[in-house]
Backbone as CSV, one residue per row, in Angstrom:
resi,resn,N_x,N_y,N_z,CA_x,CA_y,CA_z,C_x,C_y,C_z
1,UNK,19.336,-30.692,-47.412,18.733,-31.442,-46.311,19.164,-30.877,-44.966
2,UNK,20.627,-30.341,-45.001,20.921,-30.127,-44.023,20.768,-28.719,-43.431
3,UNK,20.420,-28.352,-44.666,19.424,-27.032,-43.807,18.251,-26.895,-43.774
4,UNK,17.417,-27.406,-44.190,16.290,-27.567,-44.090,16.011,-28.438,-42.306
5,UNK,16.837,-29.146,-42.076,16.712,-29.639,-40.399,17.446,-28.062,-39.701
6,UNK,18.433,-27.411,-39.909,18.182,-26.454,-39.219,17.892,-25.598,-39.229
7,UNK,16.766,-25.148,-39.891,15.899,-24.421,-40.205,14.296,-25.009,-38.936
8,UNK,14.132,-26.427,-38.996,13.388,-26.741,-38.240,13.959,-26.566,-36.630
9,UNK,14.961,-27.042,-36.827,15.358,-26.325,-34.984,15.377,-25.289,-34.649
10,UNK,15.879,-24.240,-35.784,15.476,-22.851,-35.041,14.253,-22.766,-35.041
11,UNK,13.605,-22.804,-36.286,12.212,-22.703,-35.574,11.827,-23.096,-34.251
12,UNK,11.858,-24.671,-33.936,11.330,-24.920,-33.133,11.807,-24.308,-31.805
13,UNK,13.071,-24.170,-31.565,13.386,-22.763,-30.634,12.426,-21.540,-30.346
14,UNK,12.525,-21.330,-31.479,11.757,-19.926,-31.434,10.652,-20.058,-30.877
15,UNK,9.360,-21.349,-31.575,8.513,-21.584,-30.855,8.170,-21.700,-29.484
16,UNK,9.486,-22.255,-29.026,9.380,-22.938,-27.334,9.622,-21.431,-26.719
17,UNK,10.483,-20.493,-27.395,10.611,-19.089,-26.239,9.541,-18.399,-26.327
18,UNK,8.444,-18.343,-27.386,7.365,-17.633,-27.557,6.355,-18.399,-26.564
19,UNK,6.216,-19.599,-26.346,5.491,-20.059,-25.603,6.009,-19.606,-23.984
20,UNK,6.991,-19.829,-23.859,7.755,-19.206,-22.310,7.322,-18.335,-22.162
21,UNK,7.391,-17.371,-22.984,7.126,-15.920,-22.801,5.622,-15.679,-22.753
22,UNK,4.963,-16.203,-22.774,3.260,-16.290,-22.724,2.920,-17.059,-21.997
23,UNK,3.204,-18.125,-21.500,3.427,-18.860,-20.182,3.336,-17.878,-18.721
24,UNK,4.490,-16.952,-19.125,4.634,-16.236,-17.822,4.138,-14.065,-17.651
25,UNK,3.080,-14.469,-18.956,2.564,-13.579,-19.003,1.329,-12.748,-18.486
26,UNK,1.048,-14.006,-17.453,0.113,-13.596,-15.976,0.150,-15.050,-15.019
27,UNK,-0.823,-15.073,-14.261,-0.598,-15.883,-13.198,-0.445,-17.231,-13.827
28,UNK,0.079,-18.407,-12.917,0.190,-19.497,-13.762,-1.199,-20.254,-13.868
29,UNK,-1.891,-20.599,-14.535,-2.803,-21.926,-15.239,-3.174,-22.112,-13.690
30,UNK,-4.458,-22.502,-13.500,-4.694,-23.169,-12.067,-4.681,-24.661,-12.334
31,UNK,-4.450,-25.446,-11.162,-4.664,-27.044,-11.420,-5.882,-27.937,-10.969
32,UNK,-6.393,-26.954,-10.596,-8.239,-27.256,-10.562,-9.189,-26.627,-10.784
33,UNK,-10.515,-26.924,-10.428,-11.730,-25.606,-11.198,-11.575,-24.361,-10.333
34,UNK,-11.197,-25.054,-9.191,-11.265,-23.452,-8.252,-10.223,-23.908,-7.116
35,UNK,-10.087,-22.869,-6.440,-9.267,-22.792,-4.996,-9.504,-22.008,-4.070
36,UNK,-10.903,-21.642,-3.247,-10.660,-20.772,-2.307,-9.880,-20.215,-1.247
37,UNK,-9.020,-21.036,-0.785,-8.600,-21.331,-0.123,-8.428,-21.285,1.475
38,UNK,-9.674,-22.054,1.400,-10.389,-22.564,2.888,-10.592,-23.551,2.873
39,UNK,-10.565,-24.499,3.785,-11.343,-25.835,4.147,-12.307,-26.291,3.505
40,UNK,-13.196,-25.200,4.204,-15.135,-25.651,3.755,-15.515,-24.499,2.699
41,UNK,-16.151,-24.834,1.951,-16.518,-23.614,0.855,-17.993,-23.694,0.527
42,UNK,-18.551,-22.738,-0.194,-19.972,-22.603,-0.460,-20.288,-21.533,-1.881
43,UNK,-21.607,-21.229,-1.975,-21.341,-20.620,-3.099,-21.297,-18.945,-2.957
44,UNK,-21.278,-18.539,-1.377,-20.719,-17.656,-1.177,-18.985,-17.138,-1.019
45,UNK,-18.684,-17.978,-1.472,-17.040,-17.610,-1.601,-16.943,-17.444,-3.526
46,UNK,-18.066,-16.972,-4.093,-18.125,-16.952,-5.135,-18.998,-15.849,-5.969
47,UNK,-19.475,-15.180,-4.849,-20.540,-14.031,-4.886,-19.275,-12.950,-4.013
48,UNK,-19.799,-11.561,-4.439,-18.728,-10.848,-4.063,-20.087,-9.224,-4.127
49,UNK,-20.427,-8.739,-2.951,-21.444,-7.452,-2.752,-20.694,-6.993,-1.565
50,UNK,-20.987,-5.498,-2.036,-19.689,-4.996,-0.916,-20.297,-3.226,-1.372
51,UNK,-20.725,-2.855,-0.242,-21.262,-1.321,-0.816,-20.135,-0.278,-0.991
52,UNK,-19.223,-0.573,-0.550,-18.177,0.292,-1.222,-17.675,0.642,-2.636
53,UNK,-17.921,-1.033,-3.013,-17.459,-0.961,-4.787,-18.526,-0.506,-5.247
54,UNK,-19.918,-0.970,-4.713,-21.196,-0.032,-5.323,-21.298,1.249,-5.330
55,UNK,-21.064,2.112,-4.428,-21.507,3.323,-4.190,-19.945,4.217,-3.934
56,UNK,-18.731,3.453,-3.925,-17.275,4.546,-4.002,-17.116,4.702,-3.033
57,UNK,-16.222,5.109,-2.718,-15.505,5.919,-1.282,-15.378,7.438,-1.410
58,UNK,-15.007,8.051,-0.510,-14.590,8.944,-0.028,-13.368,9.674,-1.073
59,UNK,-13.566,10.797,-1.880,-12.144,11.136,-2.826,-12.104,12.369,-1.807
60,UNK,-11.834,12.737,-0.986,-11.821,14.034,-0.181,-9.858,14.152,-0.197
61,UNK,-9.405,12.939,0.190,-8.087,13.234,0.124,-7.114,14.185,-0.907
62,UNK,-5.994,13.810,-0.730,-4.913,14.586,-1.549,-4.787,14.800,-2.694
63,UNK,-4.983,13.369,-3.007,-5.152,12.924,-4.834,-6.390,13.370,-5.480
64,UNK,-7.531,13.262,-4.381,-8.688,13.451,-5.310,-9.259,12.133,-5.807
65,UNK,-9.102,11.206,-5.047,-9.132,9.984,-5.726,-9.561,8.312,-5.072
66,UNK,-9.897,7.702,-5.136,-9.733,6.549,-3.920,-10.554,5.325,-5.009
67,UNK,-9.192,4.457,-4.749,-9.513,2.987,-5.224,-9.854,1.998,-4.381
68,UNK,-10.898,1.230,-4.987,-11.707,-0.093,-4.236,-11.099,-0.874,-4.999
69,UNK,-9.990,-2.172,-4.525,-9.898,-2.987,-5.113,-10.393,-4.614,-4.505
70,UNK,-10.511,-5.418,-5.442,-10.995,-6.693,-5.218,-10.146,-8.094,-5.380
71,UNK,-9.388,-8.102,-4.763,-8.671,-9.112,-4.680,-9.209,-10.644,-4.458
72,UNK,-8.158,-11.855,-3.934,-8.297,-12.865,-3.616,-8.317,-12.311,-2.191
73,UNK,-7.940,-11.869,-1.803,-8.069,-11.396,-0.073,-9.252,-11.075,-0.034
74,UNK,-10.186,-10.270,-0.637,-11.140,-9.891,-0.153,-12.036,-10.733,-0.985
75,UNK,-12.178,-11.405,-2.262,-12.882,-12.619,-2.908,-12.583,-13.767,-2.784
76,UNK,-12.462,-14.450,-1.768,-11.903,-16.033,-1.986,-11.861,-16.548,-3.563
77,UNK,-13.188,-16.691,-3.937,-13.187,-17.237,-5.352,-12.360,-16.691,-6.233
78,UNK,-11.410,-15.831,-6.194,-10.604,-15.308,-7.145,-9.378,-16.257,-6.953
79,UNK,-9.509,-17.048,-5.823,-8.079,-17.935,-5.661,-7.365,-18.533,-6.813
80,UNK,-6.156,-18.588,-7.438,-5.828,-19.444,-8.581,-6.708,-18.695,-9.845
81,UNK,-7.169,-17.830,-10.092,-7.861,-17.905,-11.611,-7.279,-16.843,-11.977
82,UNK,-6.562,-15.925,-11.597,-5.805,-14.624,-12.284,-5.952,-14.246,-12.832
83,UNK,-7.424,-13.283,-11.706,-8.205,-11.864,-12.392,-8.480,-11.344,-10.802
84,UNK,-8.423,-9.668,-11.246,-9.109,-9.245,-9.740,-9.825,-7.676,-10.618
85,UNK,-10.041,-7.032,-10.058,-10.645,-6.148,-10.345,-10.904,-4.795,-9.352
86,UNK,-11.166,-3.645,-9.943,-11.192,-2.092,-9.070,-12.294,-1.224,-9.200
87,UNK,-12.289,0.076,-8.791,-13.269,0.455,-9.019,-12.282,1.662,-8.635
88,UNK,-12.725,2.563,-9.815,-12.129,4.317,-9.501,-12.388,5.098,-9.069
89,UNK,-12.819,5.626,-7.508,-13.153,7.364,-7.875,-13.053,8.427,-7.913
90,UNK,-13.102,9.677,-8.554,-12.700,10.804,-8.823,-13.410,11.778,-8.907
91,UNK,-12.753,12.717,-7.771,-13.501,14.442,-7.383,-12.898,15.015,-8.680
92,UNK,-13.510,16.182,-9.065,-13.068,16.691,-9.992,-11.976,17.251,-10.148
93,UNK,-11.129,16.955,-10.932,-9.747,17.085,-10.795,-8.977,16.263,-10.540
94,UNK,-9.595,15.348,-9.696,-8.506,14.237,-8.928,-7.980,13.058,-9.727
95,UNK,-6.879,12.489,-9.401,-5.894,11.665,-10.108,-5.658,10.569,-9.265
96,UNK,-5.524,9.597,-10.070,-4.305,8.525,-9.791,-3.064,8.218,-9.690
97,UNK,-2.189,9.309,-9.164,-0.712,8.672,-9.599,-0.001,7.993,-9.925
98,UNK,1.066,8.182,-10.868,2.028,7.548,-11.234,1.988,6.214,-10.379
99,UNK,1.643,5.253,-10.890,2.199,4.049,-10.370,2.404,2.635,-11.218
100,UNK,2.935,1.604,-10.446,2.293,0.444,-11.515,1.876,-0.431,-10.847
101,UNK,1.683,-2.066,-11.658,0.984,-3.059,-11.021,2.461,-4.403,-11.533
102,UNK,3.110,-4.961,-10.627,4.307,-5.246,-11.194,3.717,-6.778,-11.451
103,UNK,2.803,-7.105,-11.170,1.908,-8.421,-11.609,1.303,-8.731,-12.383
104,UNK,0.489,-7.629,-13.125,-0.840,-7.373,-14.248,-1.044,-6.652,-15.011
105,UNK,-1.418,-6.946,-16.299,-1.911,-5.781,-16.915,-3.265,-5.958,-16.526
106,UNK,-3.569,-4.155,-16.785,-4.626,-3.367,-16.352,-5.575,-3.130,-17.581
107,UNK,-6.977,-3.073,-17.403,-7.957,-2.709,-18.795,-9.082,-2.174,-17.675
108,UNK,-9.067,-0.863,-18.079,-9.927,0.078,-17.816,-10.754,0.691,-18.828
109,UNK,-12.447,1.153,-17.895,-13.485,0.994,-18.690,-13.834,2.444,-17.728
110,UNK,-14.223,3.238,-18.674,-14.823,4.772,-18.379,-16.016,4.219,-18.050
111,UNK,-16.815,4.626,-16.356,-18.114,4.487,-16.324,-18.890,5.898,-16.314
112,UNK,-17.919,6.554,-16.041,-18.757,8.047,-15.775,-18.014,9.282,-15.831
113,UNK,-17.931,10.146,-16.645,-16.981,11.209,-16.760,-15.844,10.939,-17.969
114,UNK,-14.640,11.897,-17.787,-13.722,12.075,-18.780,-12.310,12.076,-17.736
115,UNK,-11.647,11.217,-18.623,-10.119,10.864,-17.704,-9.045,10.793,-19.480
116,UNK,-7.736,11.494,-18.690,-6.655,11.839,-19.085,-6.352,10.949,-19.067
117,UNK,-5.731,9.862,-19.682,-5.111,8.648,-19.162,-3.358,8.500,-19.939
118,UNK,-2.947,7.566,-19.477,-1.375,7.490,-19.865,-0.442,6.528,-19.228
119,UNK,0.603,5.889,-20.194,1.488,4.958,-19.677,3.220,5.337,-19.938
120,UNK,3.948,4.809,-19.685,5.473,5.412,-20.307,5.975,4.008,-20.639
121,UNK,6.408,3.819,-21.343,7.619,2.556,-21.960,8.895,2.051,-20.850
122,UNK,8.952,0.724,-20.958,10.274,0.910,-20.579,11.510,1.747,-21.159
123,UNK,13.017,1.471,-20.705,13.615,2.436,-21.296,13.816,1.829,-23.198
124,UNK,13.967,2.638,-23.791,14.170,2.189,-25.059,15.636,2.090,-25.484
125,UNK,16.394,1.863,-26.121,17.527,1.411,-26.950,18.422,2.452,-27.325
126,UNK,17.452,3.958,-27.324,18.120,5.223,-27.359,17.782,5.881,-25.557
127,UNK,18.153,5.175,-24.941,17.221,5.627,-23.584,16.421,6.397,-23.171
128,UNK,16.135,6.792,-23.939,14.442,7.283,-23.522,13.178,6.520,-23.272
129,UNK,12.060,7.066,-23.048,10.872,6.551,-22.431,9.696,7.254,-23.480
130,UNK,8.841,6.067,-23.826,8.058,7.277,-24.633,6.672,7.157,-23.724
131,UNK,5.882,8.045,-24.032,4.740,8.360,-23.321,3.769,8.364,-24.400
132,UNK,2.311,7.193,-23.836,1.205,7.283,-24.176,0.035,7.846,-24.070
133,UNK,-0.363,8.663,-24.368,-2.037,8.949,-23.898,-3.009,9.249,-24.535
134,UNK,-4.208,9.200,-23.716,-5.374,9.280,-24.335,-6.902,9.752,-23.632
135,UNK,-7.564,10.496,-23.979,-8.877,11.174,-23.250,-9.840,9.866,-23.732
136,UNK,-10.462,10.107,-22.367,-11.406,8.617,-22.311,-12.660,9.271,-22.084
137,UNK,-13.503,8.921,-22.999,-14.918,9.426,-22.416,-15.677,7.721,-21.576
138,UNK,-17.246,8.170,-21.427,-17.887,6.769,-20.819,-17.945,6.174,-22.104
139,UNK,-17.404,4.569,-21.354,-17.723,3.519,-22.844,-16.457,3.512,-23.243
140,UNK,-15.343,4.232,-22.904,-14.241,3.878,-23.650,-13.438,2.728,-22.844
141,UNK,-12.168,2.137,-23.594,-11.780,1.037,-22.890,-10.161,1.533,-23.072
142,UNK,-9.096,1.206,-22.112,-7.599,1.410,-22.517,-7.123,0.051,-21.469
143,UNK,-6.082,0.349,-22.352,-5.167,-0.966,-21.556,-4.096,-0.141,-21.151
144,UNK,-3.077,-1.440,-19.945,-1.948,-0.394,-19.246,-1.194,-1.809,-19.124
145,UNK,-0.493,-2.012,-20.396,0.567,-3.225,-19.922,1.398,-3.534,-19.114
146,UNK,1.485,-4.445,-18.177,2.316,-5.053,-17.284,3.463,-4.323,-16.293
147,UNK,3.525,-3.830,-15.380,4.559,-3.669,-14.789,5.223,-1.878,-15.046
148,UNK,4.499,-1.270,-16.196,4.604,0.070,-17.003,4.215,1.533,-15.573
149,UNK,4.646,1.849,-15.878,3.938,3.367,-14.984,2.557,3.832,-15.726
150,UNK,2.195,3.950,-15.262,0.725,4.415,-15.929,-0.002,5.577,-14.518
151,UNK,-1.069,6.156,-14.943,-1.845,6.738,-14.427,-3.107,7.464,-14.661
152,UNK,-4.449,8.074,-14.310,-5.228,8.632,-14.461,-5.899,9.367,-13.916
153,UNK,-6.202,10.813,-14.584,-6.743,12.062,-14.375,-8.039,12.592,-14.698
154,UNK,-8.916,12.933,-13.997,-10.237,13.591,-14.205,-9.990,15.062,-14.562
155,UNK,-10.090,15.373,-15.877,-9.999,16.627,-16.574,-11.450,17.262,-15.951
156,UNK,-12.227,16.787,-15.901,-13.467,17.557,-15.858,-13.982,18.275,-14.240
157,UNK,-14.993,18.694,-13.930,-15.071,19.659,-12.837,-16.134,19.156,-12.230
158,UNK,-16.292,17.632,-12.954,-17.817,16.802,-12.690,-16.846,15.237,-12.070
159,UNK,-17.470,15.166,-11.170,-16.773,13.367,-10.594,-16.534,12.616,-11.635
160,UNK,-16.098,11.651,-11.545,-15.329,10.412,-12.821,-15.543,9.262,-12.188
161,UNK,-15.759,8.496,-12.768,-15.516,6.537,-11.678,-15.679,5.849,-13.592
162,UNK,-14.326,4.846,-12.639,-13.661,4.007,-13.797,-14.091,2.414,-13.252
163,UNK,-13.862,1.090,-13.892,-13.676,0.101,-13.273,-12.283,-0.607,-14.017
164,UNK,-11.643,-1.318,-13.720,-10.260,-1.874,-14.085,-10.855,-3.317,-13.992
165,UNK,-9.608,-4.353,-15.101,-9.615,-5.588,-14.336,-8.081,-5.643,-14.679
166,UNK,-8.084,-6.761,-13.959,-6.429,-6.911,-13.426,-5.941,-8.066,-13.896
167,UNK,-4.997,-8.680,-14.500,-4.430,-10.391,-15.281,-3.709,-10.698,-13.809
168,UNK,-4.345,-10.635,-12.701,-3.471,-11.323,-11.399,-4.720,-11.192,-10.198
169,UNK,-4.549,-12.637,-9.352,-5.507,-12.327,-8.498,-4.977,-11.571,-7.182
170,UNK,-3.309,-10.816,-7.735,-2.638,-10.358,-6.586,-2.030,-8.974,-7.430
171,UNK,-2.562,-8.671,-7.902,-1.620,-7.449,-8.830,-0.780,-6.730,-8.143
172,UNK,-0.775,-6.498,-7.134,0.283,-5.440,-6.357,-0.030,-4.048,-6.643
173,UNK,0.724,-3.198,-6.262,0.356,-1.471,-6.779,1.950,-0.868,-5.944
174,UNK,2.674,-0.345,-7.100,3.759,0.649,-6.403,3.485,1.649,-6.868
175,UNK,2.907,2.922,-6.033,3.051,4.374,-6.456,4.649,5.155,-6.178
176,UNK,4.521,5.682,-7.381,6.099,5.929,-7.972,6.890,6.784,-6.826
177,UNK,6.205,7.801,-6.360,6.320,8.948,-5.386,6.852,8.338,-4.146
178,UNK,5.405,7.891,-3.842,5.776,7.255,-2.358,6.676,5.996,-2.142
179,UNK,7.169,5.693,-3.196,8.336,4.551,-3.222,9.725,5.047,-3.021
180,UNK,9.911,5.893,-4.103,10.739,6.452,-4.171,11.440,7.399,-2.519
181,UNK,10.248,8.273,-2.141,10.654,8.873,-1.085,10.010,8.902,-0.134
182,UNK,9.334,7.847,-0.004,8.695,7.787,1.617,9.113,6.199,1.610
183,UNK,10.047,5.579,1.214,10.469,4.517,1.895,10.819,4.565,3.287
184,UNK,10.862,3.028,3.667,11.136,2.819,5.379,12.254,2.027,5.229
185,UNK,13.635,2.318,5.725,14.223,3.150,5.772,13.976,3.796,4.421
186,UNK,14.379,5.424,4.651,14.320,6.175,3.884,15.822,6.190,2.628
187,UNK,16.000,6.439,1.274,16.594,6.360,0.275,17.570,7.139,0.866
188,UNK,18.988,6.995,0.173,20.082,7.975,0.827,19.761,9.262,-0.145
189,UNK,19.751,10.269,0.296,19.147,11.475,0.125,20.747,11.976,-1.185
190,UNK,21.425,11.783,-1.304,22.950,11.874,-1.763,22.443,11.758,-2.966
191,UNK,22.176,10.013,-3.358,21.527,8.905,-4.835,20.559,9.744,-5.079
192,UNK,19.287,9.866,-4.221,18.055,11.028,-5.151,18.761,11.901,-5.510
193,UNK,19.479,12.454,-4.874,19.845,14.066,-5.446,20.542,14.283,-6.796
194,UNK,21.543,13.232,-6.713,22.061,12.890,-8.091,21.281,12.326,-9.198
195,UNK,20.283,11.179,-8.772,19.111,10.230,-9.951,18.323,12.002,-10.117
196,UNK,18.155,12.871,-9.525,16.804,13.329,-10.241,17.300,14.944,-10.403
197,UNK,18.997,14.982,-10.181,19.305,16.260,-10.857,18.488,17.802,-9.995
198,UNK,18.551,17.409,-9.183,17.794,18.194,-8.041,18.620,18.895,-6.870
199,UNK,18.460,20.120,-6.173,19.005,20.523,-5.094,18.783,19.182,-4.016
200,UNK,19.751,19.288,-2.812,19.607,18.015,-1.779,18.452,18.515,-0.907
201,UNK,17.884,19.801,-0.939,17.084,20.534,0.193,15.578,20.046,-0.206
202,UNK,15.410,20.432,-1.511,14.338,19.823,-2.121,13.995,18.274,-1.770
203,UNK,14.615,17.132,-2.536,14.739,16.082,-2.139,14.434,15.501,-0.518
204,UNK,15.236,16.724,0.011,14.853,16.135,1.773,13.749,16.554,2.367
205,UNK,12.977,17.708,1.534,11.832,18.502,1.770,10.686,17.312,1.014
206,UNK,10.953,16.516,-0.263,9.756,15.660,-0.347,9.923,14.055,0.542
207,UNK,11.156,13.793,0.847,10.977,12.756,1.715,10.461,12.959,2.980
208,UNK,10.182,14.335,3.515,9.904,14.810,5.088,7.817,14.578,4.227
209,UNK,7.684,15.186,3.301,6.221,15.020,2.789,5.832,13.634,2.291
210,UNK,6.729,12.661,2.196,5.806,11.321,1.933,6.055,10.575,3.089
């Protein structure tokens, strides 16, 4: 008898941390149908046309690359429901860098072209990191769990455009690079040099470039 009751408490333990843990596995539950969060609302805080996400931006830059994203900032109606969504695009060649979303997981959908795609693990138990990837044609779908480094590459010599959705109506975005060494104040140049096993000249040569 008397293990059979604790047998039911651990269980029921177990139950209550599995629920915690899925609880706080994107934004919390809203407590009404919606929240724009404005005063007066209409059913344009619920419609979302914007010729940028239609027709892309500009990938002329560095990366090769330029994201449209859609937030609660720029959708009211996304207030409280924790989802937002992107739009990818890519010159040939061009990438997404290393970054993550420390709010959301990510599910991306090939609309046009072929992308390299990939995530890394946290650290593992033998400390290492393992690395995922996968070539995406149109029509394919990948996920990029929570908070992970991830990124994506246009292998091809033909433009690419992806769309994402996001488990947050605030996902955030840290690109790994420009965190690392184009912080304000800037990182003590000493710590990089040691974290990345690098000359100090180097190191001070990519913080002068981000």
């Amino acid at each position: 008898m008397k293990g059979s009751v604790l047998m039911y408490q651990v269980a029921t333990v177990a139950l209550l941390a599995l629920a915690c843990s899925l609880a706080f596995a994107s934004d919390p539950s809203p407590l009404q149908d919606f929240c724009v969060a404005v005063d007066k609302y209409d059913s344009a805080d619920f419609y979302f046309l914007h010729a940028v996400f239609v027709n892309g931006k500009d990938t002329s830059g560095k990366q090769g690359s330029n994201v449209t994203t859609v937030t609660a900032k720029q959708f009211p109606g996304l207030n409280t429901l924790g989802i937002s969504l992107a739009r990818l695009d890519f010159a040939p060649y061009g990438q997404n860098p290393p970054h993550t979303h420390p709010r959301a997981t990510e599910v991306l959908f090939v609309l046009e072209g072929t992308l390299y795609v990939g995530f890394v693990t946290s650290n593992q138990a033998d400390g290492k990191n393992i690395l995922f990837t996968k070539v995406l044609n149109v029509g394919d779908v990948f996920v990029f769990p929570v908070g992970l480094v991830h990124f994506q590459l246009n292998i091809r010599k033909s433009n690419a455009i992806a769309f994402a959705g996001l488990s947050s109506q605030n996902p955030g975005v840290i690109t790994i690079a420009n965190a690392v060494f184009g912080s304000e104040p800037p990182i003590n140049s000493d710590l990089l040099t040691k974290a990345f096993q690098v000359d100090k000249n180097l190191v001070e040569y990519l913080q002068k470039v981000f």
